[in-house]
N, CA, C and O atoms as a GROMACS GRO file, in nm:
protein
  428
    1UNK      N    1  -1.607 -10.731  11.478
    1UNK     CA    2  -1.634 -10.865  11.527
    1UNK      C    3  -1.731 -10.854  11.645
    1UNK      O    4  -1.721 -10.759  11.723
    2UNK      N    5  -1.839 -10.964  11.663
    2UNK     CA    6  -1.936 -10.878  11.754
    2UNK      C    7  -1.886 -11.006  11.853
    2UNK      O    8  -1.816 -11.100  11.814
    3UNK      N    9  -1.935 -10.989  11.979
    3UNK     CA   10  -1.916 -11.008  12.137
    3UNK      C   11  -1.917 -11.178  12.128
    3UNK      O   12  -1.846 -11.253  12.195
    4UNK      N   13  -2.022 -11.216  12.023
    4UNK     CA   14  -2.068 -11.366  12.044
    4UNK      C   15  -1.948 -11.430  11.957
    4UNK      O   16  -1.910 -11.545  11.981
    5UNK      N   17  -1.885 -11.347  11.847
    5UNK     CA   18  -1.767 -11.424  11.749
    5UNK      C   19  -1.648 -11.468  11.841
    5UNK      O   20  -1.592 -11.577  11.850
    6UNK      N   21  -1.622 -11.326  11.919
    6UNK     CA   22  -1.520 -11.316  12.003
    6UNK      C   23  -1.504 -11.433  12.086
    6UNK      O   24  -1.397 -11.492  12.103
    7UNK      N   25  -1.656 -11.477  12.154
    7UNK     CA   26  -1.672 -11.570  12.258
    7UNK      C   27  -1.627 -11.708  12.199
    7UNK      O   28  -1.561 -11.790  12.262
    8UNK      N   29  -1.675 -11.726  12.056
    8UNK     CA   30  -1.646 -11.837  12.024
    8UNK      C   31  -1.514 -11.849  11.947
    8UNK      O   32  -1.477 -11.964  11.923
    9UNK      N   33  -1.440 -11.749  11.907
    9UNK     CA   34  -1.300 -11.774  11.907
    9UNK      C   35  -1.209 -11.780  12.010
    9UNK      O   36  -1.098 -11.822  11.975
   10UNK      N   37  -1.221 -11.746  12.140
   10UNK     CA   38  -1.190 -11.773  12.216
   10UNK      C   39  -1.166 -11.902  12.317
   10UNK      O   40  -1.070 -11.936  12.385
   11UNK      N   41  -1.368 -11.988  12.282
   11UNK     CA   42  -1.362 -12.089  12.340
   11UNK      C   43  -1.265 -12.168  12.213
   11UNK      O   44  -1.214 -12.278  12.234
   12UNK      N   45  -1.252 -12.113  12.118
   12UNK     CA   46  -1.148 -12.254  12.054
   12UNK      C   47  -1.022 -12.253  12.086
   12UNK      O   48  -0.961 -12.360  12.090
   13UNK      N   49  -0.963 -12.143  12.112
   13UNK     CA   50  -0.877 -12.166  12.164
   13UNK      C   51  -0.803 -12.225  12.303
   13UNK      O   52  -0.688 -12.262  12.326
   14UNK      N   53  -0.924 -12.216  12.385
   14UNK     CA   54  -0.920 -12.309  12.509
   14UNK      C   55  -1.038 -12.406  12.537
   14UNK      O   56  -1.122 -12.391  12.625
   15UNK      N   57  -1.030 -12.500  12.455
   15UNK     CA   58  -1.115 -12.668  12.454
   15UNK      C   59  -1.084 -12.715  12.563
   15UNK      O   60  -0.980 -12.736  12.627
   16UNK      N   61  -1.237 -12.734  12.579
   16UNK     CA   62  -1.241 -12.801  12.720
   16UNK      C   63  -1.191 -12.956  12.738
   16UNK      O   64  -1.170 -13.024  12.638
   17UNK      N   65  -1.172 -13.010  12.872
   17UNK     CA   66  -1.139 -13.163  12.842
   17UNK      C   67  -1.298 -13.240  12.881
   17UNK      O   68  -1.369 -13.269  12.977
   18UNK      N   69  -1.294 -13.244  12.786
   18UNK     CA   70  -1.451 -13.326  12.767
   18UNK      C   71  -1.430 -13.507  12.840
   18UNK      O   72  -1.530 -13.565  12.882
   19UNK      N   73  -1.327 -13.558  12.843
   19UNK     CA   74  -1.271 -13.639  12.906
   19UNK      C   75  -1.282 -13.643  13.024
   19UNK      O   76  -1.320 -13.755  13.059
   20UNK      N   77  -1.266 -13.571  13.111
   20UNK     CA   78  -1.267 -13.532  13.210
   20UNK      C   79  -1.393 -13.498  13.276
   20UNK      O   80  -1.424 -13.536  13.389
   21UNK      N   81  -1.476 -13.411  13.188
   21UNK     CA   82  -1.620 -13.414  13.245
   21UNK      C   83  -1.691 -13.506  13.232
   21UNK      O   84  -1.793 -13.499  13.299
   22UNK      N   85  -1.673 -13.647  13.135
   22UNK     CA   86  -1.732 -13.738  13.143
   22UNK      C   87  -1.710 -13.830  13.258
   22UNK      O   88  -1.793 -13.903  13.313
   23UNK      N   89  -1.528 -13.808  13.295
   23UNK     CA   90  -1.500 -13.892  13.381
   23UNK      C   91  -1.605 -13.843  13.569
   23UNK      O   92  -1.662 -13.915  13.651
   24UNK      N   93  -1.587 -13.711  13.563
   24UNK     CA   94  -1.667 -13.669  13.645
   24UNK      C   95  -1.807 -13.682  13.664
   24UNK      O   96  -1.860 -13.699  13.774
   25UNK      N   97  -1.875 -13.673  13.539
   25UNK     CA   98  -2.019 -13.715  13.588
   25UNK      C   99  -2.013 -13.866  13.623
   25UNK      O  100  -2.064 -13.925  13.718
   26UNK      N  101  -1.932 -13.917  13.514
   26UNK     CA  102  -1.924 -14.084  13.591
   26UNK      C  103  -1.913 -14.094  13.722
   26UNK      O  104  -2.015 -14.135  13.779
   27UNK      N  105  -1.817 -14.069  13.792
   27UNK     CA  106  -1.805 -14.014  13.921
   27UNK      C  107  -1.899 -13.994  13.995
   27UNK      O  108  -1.908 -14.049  14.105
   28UNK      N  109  -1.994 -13.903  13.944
   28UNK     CA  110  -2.103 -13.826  14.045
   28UNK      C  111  -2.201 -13.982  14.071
   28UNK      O  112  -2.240 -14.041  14.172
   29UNK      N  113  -2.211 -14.004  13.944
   29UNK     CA  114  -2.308 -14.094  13.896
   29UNK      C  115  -2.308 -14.237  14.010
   29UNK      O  116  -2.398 -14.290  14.075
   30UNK      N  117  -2.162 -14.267  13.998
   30UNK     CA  118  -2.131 -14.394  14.056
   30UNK      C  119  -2.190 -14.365  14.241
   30UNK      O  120  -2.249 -14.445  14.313
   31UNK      N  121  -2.154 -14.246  14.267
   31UNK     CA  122  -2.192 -14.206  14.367
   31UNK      C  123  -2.304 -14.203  14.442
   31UNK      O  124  -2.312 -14.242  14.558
   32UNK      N  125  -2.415 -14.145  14.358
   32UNK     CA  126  -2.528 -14.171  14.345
   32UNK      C  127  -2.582 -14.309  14.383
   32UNK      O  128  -2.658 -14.351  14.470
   33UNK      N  129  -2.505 -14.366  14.276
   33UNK     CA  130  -2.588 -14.512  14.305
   33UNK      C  131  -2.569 -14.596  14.398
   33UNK      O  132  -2.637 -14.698  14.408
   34UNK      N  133  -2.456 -14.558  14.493
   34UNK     CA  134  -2.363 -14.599  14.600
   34UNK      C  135  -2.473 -14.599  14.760
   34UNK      O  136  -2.486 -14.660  14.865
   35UNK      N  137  -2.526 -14.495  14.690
   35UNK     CA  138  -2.610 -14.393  14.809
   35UNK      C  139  -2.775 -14.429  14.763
   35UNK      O  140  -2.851 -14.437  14.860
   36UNK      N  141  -2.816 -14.444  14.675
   36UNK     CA  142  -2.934 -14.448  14.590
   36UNK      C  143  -3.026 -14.438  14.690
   36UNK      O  144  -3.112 -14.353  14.670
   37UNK      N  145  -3.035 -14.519  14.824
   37UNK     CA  146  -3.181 -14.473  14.938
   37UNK      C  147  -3.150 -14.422  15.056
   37UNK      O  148  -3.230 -14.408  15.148
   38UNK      N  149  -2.984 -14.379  15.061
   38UNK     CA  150  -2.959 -14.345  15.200
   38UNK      C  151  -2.976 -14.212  15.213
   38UNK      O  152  -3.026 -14.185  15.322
   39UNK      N  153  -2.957 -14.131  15.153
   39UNK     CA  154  -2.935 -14.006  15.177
   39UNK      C  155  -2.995 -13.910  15.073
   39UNK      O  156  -2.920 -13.850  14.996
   40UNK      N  157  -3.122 -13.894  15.068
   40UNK     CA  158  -3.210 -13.850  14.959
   40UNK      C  159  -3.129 -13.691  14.927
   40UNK      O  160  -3.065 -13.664  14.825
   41UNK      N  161  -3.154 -13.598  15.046
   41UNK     CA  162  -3.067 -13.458  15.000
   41UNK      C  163  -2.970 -13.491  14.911
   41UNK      O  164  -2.991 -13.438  14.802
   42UNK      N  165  -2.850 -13.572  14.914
   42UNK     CA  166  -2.730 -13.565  14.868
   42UNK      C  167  -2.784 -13.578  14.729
   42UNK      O  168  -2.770 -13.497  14.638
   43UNK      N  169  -2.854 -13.701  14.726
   43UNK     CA  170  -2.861 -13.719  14.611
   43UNK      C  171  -2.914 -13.621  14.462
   43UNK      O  172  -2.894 -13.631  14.341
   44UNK      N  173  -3.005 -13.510  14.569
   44UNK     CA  174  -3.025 -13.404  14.472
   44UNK      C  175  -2.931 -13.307  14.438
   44UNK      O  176  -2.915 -13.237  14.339
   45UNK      N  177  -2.863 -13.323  14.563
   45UNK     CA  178  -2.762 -13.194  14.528
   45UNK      C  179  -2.639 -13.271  14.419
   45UNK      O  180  -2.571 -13.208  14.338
   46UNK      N  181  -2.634 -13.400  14.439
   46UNK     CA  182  -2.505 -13.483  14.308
   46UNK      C  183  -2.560 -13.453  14.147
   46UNK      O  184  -2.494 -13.431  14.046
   47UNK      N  185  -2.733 -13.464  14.170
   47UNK     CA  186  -2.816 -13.437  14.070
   47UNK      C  187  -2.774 -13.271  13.988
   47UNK      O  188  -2.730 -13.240  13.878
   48UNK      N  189  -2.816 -13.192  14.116
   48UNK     CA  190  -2.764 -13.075  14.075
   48UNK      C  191  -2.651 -13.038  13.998
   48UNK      O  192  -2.667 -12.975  13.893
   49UNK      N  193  -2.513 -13.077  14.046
   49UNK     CA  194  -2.415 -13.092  14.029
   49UNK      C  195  -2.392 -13.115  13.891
   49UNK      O  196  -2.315 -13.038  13.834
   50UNK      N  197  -2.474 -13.254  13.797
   50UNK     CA  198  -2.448 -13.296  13.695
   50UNK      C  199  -2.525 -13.214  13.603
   50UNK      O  200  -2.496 -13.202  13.485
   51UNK      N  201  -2.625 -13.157  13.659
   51UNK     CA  202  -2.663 -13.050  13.549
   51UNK      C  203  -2.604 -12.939  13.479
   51UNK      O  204  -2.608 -12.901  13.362
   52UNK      N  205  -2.548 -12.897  13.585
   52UNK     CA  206  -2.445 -12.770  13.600
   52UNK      C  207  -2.359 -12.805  13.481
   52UNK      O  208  -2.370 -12.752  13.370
   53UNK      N  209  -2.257 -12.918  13.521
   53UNK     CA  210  -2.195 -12.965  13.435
   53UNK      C  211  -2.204 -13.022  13.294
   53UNK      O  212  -2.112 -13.020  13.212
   54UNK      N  213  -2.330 -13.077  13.274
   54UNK     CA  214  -2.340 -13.090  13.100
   54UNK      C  215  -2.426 -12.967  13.060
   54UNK      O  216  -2.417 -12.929  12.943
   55UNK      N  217  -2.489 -12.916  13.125
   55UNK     CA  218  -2.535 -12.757  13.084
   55UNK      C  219  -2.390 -12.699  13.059
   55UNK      O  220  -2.357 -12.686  12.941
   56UNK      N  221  -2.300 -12.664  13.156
   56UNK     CA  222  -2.215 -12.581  13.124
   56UNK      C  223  -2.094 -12.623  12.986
   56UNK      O  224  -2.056 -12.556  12.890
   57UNK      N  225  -2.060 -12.769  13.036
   57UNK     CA  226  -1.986 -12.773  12.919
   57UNK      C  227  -2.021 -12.875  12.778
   57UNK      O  228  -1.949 -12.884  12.679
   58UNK      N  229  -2.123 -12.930  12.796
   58UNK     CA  230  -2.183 -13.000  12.715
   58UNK      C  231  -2.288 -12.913  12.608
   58UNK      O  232  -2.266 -12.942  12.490
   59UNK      N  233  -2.403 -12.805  12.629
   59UNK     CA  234  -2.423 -12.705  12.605
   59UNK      C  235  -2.353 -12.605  12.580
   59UNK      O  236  -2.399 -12.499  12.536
   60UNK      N  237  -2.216 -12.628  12.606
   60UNK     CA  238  -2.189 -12.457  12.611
   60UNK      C  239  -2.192 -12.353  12.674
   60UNK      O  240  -2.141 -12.244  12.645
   61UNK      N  241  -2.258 -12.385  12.770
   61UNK     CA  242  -2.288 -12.280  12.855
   61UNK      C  243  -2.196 -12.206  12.923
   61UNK      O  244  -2.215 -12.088  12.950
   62UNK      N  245  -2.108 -12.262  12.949
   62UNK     CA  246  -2.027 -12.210  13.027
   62UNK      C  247  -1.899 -12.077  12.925
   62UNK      O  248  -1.839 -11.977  12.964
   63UNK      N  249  -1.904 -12.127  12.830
   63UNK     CA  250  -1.855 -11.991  12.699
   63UNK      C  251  -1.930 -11.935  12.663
   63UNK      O  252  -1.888 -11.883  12.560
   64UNK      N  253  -2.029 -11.906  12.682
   64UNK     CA  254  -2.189 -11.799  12.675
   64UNK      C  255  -2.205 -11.655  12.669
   64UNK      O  256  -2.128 -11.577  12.612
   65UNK      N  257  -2.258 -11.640  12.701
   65UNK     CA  258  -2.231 -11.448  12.711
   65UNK      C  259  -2.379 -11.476  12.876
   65UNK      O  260  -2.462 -11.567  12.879
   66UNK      N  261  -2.362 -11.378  12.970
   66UNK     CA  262  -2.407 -11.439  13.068
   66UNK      C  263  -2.559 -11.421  13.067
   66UNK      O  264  -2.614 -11.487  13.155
   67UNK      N  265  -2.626 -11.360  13.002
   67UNK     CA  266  -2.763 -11.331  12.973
   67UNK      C  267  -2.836 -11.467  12.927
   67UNK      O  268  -2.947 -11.502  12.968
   68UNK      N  269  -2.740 -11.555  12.815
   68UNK     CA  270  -2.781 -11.671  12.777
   68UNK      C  271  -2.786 -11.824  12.850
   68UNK      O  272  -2.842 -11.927  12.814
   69UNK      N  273  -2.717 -11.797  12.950
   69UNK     CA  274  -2.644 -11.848  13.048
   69UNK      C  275  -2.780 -11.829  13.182
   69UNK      O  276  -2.821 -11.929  13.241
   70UNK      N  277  -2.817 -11.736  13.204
   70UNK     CA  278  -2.891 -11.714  13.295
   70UNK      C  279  -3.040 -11.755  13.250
   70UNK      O  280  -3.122 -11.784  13.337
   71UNK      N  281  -3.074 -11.759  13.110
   71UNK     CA  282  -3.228 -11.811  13.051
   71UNK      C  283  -3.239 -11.953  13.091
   71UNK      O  284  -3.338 -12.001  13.146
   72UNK      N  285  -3.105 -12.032  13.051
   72UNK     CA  286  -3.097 -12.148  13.095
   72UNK      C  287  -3.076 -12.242  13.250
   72UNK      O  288  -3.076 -12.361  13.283
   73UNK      N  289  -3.060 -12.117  13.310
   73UNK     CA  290  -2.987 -12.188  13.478
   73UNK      C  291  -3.081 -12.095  13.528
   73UNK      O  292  -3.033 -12.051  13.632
   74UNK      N  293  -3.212 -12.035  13.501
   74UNK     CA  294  -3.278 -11.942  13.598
   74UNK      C  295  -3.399 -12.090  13.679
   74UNK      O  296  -3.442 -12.104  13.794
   75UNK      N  297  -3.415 -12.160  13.573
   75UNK     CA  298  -3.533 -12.251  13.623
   75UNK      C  299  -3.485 -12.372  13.759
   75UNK      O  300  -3.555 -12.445  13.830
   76UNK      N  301  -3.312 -12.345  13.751
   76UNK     CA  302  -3.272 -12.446  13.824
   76UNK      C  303  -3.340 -12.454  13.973
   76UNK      O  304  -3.381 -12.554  14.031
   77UNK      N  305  -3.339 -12.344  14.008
   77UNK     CA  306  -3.457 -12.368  14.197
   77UNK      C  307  -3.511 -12.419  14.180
   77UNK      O  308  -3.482 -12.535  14.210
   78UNK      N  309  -3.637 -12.397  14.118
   78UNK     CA  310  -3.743 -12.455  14.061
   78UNK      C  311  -3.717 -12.650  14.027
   78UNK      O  312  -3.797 -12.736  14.063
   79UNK      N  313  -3.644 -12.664  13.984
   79UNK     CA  314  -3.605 -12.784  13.963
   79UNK      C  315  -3.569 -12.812  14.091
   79UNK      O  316  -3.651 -12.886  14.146
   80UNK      N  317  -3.488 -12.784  14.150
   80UNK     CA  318  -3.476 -12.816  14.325
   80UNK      C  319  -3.611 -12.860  14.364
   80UNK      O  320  -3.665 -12.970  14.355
   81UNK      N  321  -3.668 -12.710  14.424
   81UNK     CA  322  -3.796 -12.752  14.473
   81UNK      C  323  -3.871 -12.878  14.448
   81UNK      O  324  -3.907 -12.962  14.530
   82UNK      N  325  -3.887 -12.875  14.323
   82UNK     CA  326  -3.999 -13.004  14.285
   82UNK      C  327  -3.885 -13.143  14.347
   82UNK      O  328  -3.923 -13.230  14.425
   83UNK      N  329  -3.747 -13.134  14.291
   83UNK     CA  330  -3.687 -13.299  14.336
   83UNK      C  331  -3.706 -13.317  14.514
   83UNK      O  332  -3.728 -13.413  14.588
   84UNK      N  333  -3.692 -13.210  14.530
   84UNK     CA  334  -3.720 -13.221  14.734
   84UNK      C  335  -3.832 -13.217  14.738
   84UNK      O  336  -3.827 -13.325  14.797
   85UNK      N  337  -3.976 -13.188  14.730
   85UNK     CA  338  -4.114 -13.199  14.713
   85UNK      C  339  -4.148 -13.359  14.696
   85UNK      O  340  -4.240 -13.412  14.758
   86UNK      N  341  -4.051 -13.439  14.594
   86UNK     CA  342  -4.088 -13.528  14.572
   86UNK      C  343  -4.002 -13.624  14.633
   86UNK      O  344  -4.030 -13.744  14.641
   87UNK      N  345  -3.882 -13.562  14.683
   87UNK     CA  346  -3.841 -13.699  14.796
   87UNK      C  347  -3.882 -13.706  14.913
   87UNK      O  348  -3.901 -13.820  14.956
   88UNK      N  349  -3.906 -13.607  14.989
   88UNK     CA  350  -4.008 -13.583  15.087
   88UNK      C  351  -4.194 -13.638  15.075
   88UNK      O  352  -4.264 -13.666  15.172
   89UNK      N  353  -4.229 -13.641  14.954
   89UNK     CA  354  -4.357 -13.714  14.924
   89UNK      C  355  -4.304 -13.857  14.932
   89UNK      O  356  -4.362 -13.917  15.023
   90UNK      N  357  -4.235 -13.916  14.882
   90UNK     CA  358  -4.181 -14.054  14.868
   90UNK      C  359  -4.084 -14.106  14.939
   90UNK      O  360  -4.010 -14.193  14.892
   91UNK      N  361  -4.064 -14.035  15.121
   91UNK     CA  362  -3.990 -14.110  15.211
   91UNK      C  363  -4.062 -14.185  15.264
   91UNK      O  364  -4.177 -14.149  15.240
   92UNK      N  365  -4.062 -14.264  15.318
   92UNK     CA  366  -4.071 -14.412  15.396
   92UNK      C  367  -4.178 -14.337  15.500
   92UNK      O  368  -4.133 -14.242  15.564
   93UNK      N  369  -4.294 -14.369  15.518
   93UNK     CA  370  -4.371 -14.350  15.661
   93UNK      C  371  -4.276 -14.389  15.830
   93UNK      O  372  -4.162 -14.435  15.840
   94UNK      N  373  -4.350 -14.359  15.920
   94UNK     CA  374  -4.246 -14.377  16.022
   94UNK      C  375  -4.287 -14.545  16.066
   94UNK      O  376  -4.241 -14.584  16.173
   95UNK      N  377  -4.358 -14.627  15.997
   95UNK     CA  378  -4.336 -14.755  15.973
   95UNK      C  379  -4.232 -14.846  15.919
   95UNK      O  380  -4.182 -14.958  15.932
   96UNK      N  381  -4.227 -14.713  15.834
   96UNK     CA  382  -4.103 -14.776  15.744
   96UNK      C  383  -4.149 -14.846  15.596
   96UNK      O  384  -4.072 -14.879  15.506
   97UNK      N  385  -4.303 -14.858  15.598
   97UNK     CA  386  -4.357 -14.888  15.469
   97UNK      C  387  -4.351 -14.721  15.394
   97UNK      O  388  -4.353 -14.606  15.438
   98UNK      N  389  -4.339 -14.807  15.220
   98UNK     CA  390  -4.352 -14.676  15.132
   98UNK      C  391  -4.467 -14.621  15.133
   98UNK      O  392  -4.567 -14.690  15.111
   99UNK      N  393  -4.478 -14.475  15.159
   99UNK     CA  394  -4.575 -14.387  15.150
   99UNK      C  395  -4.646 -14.365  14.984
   99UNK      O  396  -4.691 -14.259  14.941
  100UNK      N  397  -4.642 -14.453  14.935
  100UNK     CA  398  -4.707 -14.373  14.785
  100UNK      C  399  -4.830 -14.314  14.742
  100UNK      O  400  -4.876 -14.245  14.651
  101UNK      N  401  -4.863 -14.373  14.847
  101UNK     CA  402  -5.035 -14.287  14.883
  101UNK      C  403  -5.056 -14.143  14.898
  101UNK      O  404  -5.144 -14.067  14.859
  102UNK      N  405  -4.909 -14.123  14.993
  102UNK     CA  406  -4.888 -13.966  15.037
  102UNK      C  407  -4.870 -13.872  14.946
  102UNK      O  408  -4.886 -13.752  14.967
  103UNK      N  409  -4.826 -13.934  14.817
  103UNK     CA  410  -4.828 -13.807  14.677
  103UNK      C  411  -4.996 -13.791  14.650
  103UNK      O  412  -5.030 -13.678  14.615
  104UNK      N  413  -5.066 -13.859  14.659
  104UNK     CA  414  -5.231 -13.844  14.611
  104UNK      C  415  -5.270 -13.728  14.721
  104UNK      O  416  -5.353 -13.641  14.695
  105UNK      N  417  -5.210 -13.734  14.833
  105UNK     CA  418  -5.301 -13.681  14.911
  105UNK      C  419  -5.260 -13.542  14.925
  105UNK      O  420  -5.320 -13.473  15.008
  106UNK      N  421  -5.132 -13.470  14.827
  106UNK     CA  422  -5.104 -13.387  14.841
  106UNK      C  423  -5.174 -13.277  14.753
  106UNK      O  424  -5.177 -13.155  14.764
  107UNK      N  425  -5.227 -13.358  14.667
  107UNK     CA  426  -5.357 -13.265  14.534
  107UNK      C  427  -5.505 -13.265  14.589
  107UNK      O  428  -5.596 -13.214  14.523
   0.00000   0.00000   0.00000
């Protein structure tokens, strides 16, 4: 039986509660929107958060073998970077008007 059969007889025997992770991203989600212009960091890191979570158990990922696991969650910085790049391009000038000009001027 090779390593990947094993993995997946295993995950059947312990099913995840998919219930539960829905109830949770709901959660994150509601959160989010609670917050939607106050607190830009948080909001990436709630972002983060929900990736993790339907990557891991929505994908699968999380019953993986860790090599497969790592192809998929290696780009995640990268995904950071750019969401903070771009809330930082699109905060409020110290006027308090929206900067949208300030993304042009960064190319």
């Amino acid at each position: 039986m090779t390593e990947y059969t094993s993995q997946l007889t295993e995950h059947a025997q312990r099913k995840p509660n998919y219930l539960l992770i829905f109830g949770v991203l709901a959660a994150i989600t509601l959160i989010e929107v609670t917050l939607a212009t106050d607190k830009p960091l948080v909001l990436v890191l709630l972002s983060m958060a929900k990736i993790v979570l339907v990557a891991g158990y929505y994908m699968h990922l999380r019953f993986a073998s860790g090599w497969f696991t790592a192809i998929f969650l290696t780009p995640l910085p990268f995904v950071a970077l750019v969401m903070v790049a771009l809330v930082v391009a699109l905060a409020p000038g110290a006027d308090g008007s929206a900067s949208v000009n300030g993304v042009c001027s960064l190319f």
